[in-house]
C-alpha positions in Angstrom: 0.0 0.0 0.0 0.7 3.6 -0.2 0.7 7.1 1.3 -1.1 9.9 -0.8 1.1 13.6 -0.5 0.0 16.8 -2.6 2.4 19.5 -2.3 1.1 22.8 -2.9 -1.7 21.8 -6.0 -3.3 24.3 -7.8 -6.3 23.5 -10.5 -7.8 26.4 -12.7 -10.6 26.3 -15.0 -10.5 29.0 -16.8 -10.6 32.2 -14.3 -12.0 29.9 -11.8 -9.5 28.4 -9.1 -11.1 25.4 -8.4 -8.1 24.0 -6.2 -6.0 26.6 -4.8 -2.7 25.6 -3.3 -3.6 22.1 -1.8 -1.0 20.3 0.3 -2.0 17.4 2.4 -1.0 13.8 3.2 -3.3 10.7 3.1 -1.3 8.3 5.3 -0.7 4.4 4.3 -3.9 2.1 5.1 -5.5 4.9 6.1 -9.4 6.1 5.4 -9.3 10.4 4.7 -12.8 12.1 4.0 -12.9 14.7 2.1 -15.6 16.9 2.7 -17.2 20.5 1.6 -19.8 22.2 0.2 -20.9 21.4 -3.7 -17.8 23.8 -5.6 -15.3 23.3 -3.0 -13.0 21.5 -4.5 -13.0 18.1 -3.5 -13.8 16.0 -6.2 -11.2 17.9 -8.7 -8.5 16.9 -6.2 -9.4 13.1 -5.9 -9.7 13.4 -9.9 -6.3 14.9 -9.5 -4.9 11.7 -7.4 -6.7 10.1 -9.9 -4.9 11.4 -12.7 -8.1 12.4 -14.5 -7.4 16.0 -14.4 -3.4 17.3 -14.5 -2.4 20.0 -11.8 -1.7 23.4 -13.2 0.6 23.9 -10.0 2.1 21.3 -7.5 2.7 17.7 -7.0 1.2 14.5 -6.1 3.6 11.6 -4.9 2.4 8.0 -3.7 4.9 7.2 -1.5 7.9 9.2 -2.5 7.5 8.9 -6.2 5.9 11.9 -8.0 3.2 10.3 -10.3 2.0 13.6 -12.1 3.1 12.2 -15.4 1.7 8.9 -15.0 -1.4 7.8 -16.3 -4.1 6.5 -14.5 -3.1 2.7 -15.3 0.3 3.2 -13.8 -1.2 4.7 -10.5 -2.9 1.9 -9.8 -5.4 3.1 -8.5 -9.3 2.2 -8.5 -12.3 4.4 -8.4 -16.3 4.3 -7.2 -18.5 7.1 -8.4 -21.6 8.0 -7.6 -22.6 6.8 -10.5 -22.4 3.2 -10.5 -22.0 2.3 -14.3 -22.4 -0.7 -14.8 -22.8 -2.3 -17.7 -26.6 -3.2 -18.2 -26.3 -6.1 -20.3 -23.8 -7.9 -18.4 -24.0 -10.1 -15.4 -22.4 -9.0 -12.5 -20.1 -11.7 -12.7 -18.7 -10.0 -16.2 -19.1 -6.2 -14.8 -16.7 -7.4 -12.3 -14.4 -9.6 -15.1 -14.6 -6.8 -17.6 -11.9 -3.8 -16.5 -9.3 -7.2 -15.5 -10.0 -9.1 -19.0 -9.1 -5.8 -21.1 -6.2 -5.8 -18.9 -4.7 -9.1 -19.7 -5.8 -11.0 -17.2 -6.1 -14.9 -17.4 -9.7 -16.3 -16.8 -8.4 -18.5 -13.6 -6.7 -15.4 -11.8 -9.7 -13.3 -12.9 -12.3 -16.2 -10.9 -9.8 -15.9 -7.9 -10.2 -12.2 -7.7 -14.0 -12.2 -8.2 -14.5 -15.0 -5.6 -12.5 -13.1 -3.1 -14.8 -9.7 -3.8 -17.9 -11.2 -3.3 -17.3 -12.5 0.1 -15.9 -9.9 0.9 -19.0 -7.9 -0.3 -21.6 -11.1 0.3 -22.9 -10.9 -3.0 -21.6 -14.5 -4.8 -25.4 -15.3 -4.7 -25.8 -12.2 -7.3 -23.0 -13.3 -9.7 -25.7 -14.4 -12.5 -27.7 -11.4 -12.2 -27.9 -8.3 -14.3 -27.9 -5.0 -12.9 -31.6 -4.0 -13.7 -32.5 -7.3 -11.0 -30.3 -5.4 -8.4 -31.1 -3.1 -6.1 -29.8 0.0 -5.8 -27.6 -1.2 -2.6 -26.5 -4.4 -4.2 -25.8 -2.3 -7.5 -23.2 -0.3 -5.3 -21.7 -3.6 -3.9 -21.1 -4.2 -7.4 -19.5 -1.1 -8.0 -17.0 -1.4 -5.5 -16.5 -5.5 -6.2 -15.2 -4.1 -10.0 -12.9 -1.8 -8.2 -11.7 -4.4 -5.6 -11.0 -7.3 -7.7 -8.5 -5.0 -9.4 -6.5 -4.8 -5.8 -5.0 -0.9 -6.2 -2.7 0.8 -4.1 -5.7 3.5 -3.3 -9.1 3.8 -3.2 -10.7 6.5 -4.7 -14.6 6.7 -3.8 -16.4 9.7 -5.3 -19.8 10.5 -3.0 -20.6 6.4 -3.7 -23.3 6.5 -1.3 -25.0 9.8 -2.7 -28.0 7.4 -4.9 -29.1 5.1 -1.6 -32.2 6.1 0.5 -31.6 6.9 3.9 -31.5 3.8 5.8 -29.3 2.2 3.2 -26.8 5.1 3.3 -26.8 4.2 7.2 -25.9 0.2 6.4 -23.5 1.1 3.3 -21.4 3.5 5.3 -20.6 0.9 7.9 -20.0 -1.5 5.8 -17.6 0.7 3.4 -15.7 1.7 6.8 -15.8 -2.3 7.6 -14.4 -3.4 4.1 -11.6 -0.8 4.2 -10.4 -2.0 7.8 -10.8 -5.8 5.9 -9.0 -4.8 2.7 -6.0 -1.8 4.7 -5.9 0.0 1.5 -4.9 3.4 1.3 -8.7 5.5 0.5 -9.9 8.8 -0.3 -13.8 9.6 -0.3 -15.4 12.2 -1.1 -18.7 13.5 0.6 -20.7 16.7 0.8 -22.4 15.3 3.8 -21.0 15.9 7.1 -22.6 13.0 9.2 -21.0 10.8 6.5 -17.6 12.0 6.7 -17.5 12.2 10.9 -18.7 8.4 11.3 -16.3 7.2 8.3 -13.5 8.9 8.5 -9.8 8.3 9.9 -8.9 12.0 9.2 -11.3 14.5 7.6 -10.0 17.1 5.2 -12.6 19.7 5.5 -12.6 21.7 2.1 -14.0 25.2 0.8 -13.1 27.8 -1.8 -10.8 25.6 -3.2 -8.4 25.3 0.0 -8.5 23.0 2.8 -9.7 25.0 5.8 -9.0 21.7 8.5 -6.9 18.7 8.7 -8.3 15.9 12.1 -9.9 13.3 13.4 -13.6 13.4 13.5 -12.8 14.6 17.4 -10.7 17.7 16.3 -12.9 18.6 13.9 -15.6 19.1 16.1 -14.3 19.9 19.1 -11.8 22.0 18.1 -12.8 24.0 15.2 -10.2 26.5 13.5 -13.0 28.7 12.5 -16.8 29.6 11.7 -17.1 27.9 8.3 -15.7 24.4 9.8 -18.2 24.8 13.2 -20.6 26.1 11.2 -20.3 23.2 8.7 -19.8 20.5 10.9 -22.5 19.1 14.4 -26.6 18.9 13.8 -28.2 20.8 14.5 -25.6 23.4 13.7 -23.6 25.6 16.2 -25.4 28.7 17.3 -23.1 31.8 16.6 -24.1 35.4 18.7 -21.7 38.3 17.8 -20.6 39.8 21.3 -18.4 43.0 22.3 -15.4 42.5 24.9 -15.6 44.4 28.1 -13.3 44.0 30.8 -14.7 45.2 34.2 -13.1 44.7 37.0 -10.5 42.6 35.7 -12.7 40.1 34.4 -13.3 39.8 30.4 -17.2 39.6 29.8 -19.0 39.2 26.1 -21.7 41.7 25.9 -24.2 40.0 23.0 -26.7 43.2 23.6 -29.5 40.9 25.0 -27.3 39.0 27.3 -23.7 39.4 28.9 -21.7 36.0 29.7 -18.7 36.8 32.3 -16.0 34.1 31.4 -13.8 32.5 33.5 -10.3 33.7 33.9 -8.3 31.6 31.7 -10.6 31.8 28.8 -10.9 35.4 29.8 -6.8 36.1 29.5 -7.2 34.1 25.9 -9.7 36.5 24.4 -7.7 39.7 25.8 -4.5 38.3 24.0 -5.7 37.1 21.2 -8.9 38.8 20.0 -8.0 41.7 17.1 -10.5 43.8 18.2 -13.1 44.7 20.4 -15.6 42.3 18.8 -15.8 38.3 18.5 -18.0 35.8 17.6 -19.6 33.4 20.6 -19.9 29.6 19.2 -21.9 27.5 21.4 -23.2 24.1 20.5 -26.8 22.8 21.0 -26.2 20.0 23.1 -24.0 22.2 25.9 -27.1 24.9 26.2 -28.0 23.8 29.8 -32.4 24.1 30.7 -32.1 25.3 34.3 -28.6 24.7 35.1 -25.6 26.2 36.8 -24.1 28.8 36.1 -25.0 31.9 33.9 -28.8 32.5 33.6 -30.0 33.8 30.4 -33.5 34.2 29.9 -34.8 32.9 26.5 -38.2 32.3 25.3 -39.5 28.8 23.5 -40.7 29.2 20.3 -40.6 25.5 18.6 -40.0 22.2 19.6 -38.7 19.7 17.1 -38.8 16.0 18.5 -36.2 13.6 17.1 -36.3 10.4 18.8 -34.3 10.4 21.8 -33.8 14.2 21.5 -35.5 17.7 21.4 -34.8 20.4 19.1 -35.4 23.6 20.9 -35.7 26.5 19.5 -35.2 29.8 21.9 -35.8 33.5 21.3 -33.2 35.8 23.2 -34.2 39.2 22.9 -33.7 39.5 19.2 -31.5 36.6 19.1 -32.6 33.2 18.3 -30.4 29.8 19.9 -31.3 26.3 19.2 -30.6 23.4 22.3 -30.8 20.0 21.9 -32.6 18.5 25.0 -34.0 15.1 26.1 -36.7 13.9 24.7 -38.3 14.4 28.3 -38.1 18.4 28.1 -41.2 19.4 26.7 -41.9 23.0 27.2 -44.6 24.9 25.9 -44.8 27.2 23.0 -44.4 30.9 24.6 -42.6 29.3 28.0 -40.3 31.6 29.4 -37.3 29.4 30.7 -33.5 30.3 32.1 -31.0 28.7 30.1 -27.3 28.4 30.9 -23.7 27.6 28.5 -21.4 24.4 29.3 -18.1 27.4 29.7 -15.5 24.2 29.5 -17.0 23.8 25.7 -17.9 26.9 24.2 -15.7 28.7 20.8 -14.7 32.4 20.9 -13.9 33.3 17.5 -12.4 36.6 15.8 -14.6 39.2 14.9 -12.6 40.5 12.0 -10.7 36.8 10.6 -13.5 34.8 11.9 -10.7 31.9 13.1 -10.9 30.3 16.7 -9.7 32.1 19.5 -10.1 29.6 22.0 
């Protein structure tokens, strides 16, 4: 297997940077999400590991070897789109058979491979079947059996799970997260959806504009955000932001958001005196760490809509002319109109910078 290193890649179409100075590494064996809004770039990079689309700047190296002149045969590499395409006249047996035969491959070592794939993927029973008697699960399967049997150095998997329903995107992405622990091959996917990428992923390379804002585990990503756009982008429901001024009185630092001030404590405090650039930031404070009735802080906030999901509450809270959305038990069930006294977990809120936007603490 192999690691995956861009150094400084830059992609233009036209006027239009769609990749703007890219460096990252994809470790050996390892399982990186790339994720972003629709434009951002991601899928002209993997198409640039892929060798489907040549760098205007930079390189890419597997492993220590720069590969920006080889073509895609010589990467070894395999790919899943969301797209399946498979060919609709063929069994599955031959979709799978079909890339290796054009290659060369005798019929014996070809059986081997395809035996090995669909036990891997539990579809042998399906080997005789065309696509149109597959569903659209067992049609991905497919997909990825014609990119195992041709055992690549990486994986590339373009939003493969974008055509399921719901509950099958659920199954598919633990089993594509299974089968890549099974098969410890290098593997890039690509996703617009964030739930996708923060179950999935080893590391998640968290793409907009063209650049990669964030480089973590699932954990670093969320916990610790390097600015609005990745906290924004990332958590459902998403983070609640509340411009605030900085006052210092007394020697403590306190954020004045207008219809509520929130004193912090002394070494966040001493973070936001240093490091903010101005007299403004930006309070991030996720749902599930607004406290109903709790220590701390009181801040008096209004219901105006409760969203049950399952185990959970949606609440939605007016503050002054503010608006904050908690996640609660299932249990809390205020009434429309109820005036309640709401509190922030201060061991887990983001300050960010007014002006730049990135995290402050």
């Amino acid at each position: 297997m192999v690691s995956v290193t861009l150094k400084n890649v830059t992609k233009k179409f036209g006027t239009t940077v769609a990749v703007n100075n890219v460096s990252l590494k994809v470790k050996d064996r390892e399982l990186a999400v790339f994720v972003g809004p629709s434009g951002c770039g991601k899928t002209t990079t993997l198409r640039i590991v892929a060798g489907l689309e040549t760098p205007d700047e930079g390189d890419i190296y597997f492993d220590k070897k720069r590969v920006n002149d080889l073509s895609i045969k010589e990467r070894k590499i395999a790919m899943v789109f969301q797209d399946y395409a498979l060919y609709p006249h063929m069994t599955v047996y031959d979709n799978m058979a079909f890339g290796l035969r054009n290659l060369g491959y005798e019929e014996r070592e070809i059986e081997r491979r395809i035996k090995r794939a669909a036990e891997l993927l539990e579809i042998g029973h399906l080997l005789k079947r065309k696509p149109g008697q597959l569903s659209g699960g067992q049609q991905q399967r497919v997909a990825l059996g014609r990119a195992i049997v041709r055992e690549p150095n990486v994986f590339l998997w373009d939003e493969p799970l974008s055509n399921l329903d719901a509950k099958m995107r659920v199954i598919m992405r633990a089993e594509l997260k299974k089968l890549q622990r099974e098969l410890r091959t290098t593997t890039i996917h690509v996703t617009h959806d964030q739930l996708e990428a923060m179950t999935m992923g080893d590391r998640v390379v968290v793409m907009h504009g063209g650049s990669v804002k964030q480089i973590g585990t699932p954990e670093e990503i969320y916990s610790r955000p390097v600015d609005t756009f990745v906290a924004g982008f990332v958590g459902t429901p998403p983070i609640n932001f509340v411009r605030c001024s900085v006052e210092e009185r007394k020697g403590a630092v306190t954020l004045n958001a207008g219809d509520f001030r929130l004193r912090l404590p002394a070494r966040l405090g001493n973070l936001v005196r240093r490091n903010a650039s101005g007299p403004e930031v930006i309070l991030g404070v996720r749902p599930e760490d607004i406290k109903i009735e709790d220590g701390g802080e009181k801040i008096q906030a209004r219901v105006e809509l409760v969203e049950p999901v399952g185990a959970d509450n949606y609440v939605h809270f007016a503050v002054g002319r503010g608006k904050l959305i908690a996640k609660t038990p299932a249990s809390f069930r205020p009434g429309l109109g109820k005036t309640v006294r709401i509190s922030f977990d201060m061991g887990k809120i983001h300050v960010f910078d007014g002006k730049t936007e990135k995290a402050i603490l």
